[in-house]
C-alpha positions as CSV (number, residue, x, y, z in Angstrom):
1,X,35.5,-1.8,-18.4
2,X,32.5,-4.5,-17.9
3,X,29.4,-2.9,-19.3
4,X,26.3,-3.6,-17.0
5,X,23.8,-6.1,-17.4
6,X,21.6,-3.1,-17.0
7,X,22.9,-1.2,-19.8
8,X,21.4,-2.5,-22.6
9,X,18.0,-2.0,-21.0
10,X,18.5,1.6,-19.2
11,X,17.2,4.7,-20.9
12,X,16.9,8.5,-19.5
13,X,12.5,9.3,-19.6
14,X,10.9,12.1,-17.9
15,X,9.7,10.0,-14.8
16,X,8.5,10.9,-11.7
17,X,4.8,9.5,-10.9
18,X,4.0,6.5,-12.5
19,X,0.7,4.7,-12.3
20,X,-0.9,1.6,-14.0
21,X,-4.6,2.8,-14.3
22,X,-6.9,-0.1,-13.0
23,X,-4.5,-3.0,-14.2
24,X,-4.4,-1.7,-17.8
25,X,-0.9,-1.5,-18.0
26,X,-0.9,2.2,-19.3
27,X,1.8,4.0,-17.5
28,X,1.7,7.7,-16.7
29,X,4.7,9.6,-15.7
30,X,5.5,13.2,-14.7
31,X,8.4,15.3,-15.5
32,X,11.6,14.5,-14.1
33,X,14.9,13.1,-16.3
34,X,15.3,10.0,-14.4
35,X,17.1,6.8,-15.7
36,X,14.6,3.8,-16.2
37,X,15.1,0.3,-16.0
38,X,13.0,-0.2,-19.8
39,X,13.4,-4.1,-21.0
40,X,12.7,-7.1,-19.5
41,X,14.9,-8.2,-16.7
42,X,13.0,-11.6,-16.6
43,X,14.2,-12.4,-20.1
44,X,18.2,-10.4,-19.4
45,X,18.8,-13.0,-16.8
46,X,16.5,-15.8,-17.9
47,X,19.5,-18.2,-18.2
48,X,20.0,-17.6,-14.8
49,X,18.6,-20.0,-11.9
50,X,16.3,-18.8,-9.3
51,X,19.6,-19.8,-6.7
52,X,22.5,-17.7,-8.9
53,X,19.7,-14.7,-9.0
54,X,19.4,-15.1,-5.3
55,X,23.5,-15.5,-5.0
56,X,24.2,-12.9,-6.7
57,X,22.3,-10.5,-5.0
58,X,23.1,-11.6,-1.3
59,X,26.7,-10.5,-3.2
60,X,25.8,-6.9,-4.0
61,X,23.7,-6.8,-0.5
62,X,27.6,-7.6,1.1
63,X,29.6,-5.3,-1.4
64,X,26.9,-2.1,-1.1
65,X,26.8,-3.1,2.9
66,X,25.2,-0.6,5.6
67,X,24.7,2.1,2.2
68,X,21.9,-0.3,0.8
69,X,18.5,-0.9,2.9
70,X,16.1,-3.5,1.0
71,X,12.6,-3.2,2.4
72,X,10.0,-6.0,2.1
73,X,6.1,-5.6,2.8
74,X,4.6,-8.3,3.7
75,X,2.9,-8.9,0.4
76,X,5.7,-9.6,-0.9
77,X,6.3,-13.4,-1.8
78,X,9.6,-15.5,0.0
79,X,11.2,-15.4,-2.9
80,X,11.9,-11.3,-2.0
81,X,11.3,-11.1,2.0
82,X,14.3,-13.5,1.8
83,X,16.4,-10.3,0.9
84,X,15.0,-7.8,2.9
85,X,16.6,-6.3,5.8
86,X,13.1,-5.5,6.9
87,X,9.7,-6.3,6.7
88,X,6.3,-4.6,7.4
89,X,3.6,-2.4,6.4
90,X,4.0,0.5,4.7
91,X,3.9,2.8,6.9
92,X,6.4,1.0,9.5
93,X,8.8,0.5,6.4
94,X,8.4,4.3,5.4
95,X,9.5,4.9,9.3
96,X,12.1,2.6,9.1
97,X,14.1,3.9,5.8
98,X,13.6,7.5,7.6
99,X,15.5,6.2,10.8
100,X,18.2,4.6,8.7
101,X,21.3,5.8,7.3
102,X,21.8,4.0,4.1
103,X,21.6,6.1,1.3
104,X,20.2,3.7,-1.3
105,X,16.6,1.9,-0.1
106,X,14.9,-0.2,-2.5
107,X,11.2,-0.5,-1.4
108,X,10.0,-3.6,-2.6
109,X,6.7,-3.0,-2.8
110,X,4.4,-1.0,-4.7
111,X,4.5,3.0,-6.1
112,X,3.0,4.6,-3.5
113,X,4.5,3.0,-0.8
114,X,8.5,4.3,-2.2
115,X,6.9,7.7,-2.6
116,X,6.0,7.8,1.1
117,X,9.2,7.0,1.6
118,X,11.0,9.1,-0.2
119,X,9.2,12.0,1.1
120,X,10.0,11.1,4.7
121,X,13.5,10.2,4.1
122,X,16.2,12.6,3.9
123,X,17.8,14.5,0.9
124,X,20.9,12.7,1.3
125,X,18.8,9.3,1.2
126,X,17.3,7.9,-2.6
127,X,14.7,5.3,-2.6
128,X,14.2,3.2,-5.5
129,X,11.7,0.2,-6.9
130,X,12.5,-3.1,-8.8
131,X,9.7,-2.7,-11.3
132,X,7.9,0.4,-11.9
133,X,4.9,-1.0,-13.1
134,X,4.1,-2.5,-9.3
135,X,1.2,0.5,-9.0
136,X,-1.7,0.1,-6.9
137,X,-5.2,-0.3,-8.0
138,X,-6.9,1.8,-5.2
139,X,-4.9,4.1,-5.0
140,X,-5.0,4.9,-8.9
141,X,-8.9,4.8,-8.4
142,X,-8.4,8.2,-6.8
143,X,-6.6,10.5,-9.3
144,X,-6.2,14.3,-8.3
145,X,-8.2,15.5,-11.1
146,X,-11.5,13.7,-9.4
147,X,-10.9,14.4,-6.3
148,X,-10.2,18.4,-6.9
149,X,-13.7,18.2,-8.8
150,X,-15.1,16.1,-6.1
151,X,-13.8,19.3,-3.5
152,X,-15.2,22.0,-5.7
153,X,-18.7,20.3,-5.7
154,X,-18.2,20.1,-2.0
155,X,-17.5,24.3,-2.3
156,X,-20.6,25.2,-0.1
157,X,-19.7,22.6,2.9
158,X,-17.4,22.2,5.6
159,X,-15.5,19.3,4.7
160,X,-12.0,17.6,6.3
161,X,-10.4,15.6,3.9
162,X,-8.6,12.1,5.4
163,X,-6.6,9.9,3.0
164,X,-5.7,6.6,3.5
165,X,-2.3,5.5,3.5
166,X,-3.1,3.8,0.2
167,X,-2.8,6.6,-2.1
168,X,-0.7,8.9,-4.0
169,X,1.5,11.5,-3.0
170,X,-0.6,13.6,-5.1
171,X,-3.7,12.6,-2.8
172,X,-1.8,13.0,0.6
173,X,-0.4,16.3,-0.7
174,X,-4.4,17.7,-1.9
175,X,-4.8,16.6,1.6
176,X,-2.3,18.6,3.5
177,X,-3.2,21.5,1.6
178,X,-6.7,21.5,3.1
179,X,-5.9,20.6,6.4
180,X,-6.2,16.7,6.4
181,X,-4.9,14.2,7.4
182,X,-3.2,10.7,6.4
183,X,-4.5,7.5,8.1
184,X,-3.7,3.3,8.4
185,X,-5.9,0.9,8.7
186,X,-3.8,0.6,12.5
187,X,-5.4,4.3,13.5
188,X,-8.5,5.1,11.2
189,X,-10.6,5.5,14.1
190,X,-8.1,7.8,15.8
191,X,-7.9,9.9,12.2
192,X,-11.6,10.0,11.4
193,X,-12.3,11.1,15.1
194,X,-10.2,13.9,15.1
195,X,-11.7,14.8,11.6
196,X,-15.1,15.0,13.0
197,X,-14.1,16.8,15.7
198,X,-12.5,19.5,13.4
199,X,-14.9,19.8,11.1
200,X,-17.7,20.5,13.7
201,X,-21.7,19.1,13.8
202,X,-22.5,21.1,10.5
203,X,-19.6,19.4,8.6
204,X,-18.4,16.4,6.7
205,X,-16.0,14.2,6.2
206,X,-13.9,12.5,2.6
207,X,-12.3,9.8,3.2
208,X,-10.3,8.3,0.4
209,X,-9.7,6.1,-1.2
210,X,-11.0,3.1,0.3
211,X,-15.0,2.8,1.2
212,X,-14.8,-0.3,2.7
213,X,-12.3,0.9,5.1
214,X,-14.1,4.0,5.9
215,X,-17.6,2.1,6.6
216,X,-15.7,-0.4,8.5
217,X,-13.9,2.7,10.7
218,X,-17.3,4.5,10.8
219,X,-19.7,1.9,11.9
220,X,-17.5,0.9,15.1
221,X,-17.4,4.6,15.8
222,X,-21.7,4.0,16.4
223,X,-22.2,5.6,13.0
224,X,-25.1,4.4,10.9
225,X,-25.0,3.7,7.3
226,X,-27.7,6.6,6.4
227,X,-25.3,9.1,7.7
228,X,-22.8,8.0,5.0
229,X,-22.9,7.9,1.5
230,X,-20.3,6.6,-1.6
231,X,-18.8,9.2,-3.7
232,X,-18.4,7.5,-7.5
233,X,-16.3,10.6,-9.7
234,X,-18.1,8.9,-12.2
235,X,-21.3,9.6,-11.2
236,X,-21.2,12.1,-8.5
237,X,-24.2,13.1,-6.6
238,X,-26.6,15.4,-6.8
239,X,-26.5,18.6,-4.0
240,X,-29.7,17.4,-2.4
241,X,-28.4,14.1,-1.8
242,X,-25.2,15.1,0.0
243,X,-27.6,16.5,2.9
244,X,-27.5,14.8,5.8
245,X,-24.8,12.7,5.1
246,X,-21.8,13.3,7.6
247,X,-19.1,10.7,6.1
248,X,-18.7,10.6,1.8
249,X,-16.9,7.6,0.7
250,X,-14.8,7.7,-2.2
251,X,-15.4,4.8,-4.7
252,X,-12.2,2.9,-3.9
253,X,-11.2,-0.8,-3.1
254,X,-8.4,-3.0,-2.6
255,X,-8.6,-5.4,-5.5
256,X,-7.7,-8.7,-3.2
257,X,-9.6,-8.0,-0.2
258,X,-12.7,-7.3,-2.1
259,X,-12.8,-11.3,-3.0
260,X,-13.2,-12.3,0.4
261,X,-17.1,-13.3,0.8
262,X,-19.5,-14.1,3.1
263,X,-20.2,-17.6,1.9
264,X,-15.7,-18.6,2.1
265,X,-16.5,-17.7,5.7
266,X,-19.5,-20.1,6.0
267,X,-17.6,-22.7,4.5
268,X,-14.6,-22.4,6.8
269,X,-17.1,-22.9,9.9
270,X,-18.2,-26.0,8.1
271,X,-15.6,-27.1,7.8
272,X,-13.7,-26.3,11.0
273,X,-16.0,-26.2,13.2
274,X,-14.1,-24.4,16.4
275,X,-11.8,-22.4,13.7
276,X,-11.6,-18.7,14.3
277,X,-11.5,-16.1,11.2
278,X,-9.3,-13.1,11.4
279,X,-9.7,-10.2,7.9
280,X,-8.4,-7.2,7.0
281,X,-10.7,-3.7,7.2
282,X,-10.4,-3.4,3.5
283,X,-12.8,-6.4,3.5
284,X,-16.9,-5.5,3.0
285,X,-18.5,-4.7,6.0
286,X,-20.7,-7.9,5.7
287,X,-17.1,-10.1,5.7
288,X,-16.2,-8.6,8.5
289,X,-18.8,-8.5,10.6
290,X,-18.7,-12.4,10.9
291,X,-15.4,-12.6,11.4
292,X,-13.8,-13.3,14.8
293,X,-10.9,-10.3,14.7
294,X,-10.6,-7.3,12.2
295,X,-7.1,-5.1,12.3
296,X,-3.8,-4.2,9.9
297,X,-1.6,-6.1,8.5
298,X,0.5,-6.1,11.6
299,X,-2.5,-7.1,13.8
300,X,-3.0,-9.9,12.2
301,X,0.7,-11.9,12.3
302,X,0.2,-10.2,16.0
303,X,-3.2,-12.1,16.5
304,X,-2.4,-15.3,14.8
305,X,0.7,-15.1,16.8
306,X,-1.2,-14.9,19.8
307,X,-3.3,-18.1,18.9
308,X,-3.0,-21.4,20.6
309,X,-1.4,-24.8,19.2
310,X,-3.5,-26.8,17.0
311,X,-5.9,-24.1,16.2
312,X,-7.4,-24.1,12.5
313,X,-7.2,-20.1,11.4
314,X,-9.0,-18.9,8.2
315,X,-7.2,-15.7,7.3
316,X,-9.1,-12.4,4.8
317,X,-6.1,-11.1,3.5
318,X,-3.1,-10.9,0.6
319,X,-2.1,-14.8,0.5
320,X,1.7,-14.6,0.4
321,X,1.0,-13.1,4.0
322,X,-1.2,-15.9,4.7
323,X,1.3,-18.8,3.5
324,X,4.1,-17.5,5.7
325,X,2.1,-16.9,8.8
326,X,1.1,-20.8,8.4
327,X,5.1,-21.7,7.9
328,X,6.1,-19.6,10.9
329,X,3.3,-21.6,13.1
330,X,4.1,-25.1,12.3
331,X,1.8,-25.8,15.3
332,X,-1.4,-24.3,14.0
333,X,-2.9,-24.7,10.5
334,X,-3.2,-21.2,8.9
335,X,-5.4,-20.9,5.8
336,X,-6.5,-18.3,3.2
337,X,-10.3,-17.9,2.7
338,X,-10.3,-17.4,-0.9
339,X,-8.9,-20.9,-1.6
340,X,-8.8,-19.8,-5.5
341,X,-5.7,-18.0,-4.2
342,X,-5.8,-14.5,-3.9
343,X,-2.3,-12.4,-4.4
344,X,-1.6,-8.8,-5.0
345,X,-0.9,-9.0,-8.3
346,X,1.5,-5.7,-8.5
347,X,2.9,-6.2,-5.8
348,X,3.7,-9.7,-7.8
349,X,5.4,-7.3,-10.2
350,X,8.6,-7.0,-7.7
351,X,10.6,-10.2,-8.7
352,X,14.1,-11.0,-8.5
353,X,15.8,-10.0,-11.6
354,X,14.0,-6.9,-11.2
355,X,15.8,-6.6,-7.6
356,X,19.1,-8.4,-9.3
357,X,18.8,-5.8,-12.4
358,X,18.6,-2.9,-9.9
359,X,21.3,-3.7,-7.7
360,X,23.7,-4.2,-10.4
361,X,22.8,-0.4,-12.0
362,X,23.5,0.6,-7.9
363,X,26.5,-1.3,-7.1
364,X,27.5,0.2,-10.5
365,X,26.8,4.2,-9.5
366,X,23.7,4.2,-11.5
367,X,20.7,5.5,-10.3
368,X,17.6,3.2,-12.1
369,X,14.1,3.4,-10.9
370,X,14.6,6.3,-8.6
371,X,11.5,7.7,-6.8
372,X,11.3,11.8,-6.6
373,X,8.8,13.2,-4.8
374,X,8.3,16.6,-6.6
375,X,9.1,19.5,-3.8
376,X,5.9,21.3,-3.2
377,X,4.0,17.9,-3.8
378,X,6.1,16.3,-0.8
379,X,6.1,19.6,1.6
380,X,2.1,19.0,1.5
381,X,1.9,15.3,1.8
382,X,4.5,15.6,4.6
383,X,1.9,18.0,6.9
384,X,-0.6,15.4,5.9
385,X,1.9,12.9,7.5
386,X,2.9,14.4,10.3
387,X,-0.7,15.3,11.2
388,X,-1.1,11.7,11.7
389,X,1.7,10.9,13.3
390,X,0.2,13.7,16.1
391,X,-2.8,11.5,16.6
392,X,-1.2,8.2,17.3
């Protein structure tokens, strides 16, 4: 019998959450006995081209056929999206693997993103990812332990809890538990108006993880930035200065759009003078107050889509995103603000001997990499989820 190319590599570890805390490459995992993709695949198949790598796993894709579903965010450079069967945000992909009927789907993208799927999918379905070091920094910025001590300090209040998609399913399930809800960047408003509404005039409302999202969402609600306040677990605040504040912001970024400034923008009006500047909501409220459009991921391929020919387009968001946008609109010049180049660098992590490595352990019967949402963490997350969805 061949051995696999992933056998020399593959150990059994108690895995089932995994994060790289703020970049340092320490990895936490829980307590399930999952196989684990250990060693290097870039070095396995480093005598490999970039076009057998590629060959080779278009072969699996046709071998595996309708029981393999390869999902691709849009972070994600060409070298993956090439492979995907889909593409999108998180949250669409998380739909999408739900709706399907193949039994393997490898999420290329980051952790938190495969554990929402794998807590909407079915139990038939597994989802798996490429490299389990491709964590996200926000999201790890909001660990349960803080936020439970966060909530207890917040004991004598009325508080609704709203997580952004961007977090664990530890997060969304703290959230479901006291009668939260999930948001995306797409329907923040919707979520953090429904919150308020719940939690009455006396209340308040945690949103985590991402201040800069929050702000953004709460200021275009007519919300004024003394009726908010950040919540650093690192320095929480005092009970007096809690009162009168209606929205707490967790201390949370997104690592790439908190490098888009005020001054790139400036620059790209110099110069191109009638160019138009569409960002992301995870950018600072000053960024995107001068810019021309704000929305998702989604809304902006939509609005550069929309754009006319020979229009100059400075774009506030991941630049893989950016450089496809400007090959898919030959026609218009599309250009990333941040021209020191600005990529997610976990979702970097997924390359393709990681997906190659995979899909041999797959094709194989082996089950590498797998995400498991643990029960009672997913039932909770799940009622966060589909409190959500009953907004939209």
């Amino acid at each position: 019998m061949e051995r696999s190319l992933c056998q020399p590599y593959a150990v059994h570890s108690t895995v089932h959450h995994l994060h790289d805390f703020k970049g340092e490459g320490r990895v936490e995992q829980d307590v399930l006995n999952l196989p684990v993709i250990q060693a290097n695949p870039m070095a396995h198949f480093a005598s490999m081209s970039e076009e057998e790598i590629a060959e080779r796993i278009q072969s699996i894709r046709g071998k595996m056929g309708d029981d393999l579903l390869i999902l691709g965010h849009h972070y994600q450079s060409d070298a993956i999206i090439q492979h995907a069967d889909m593409t999108g945000d998180s949250f669409l992909l998380a739909q999408l693997a739900r709706s399907s009927n193949a039994t393997h789907v490898v999420f290329c993208g980051v952790h938190f993103m495969a554990e929402s799927a794998d807590i909407l999918t079915s139990d038939e379905q597994m989802v798996f990812l490429p490299n389990l070091r491709a964590g996200c920094s926000m999201a790890d910025m909001a660990t349960l332990t803080d936020v439970e001590t966060a909530w207890s300090q917040l004991s004598e209040h009325r508080v609704i809890p709203v997580t952004y998609m961007n977090s664990s399913a530890e997060i969304k399930a703290f959230v479901g538990r006291h009668g939260g809800t999930v948001c995306t960047s797409s329907n923040a408003h919707t979520a953090m108006k429904w919150a308020f509404e719940e939690v009455g005039e006396e209340g308040k409302v945690l949103f985590i993880p991402d201040q800069h999202l929050g702000r953004n969402t709460a200021l275009e609600m007519g919300m004024t930035l003394d009726s908010m306040m950040v919540w650093n677990p690192t320095a929480p605040p005092e009970p007096q200065e809690i009162v009168g504040k209606d929205l707490l912001l967790w201390h949370g970024y997104c690592s790439v759009h908190q490098r888009f400034r005020v001054d790139q923008i400036e620059q790209f009006r110099e110069e191109h003078e009638k160019g138009k500047v569409v960002v992301h909501p995870e950018c600072s409220n000053a960024v995107v107050e001068m810019a021309d459009a704000v929305g998702s991921t989604e809304f902006i391929r939509s609005w550069v889509s929309d754009q006319k020919p020979g229009d100059v387009i400075g774009v506030g968001t991941e630049v893989h995103l950016v450089q496809r946008l400007n090959n898919l609109y030959p026609d218009r010049t599309v250009l990333c603000l941040d021209d020191s180049v600005c990529p997610c660098s976990t979702m970097y992590m997924i390359q393709p001997p990681y997906l190659l490595a995979l899909l041999e352990s797959l094709l194989e019967g082996n089950s590498f990499n797998q995400i498991t949402v643990e029960q009672d963490t997913a039932e909770h997350a799940r009622r966060a989820l589909e409190q959500m969805l009953e907004l939209r």
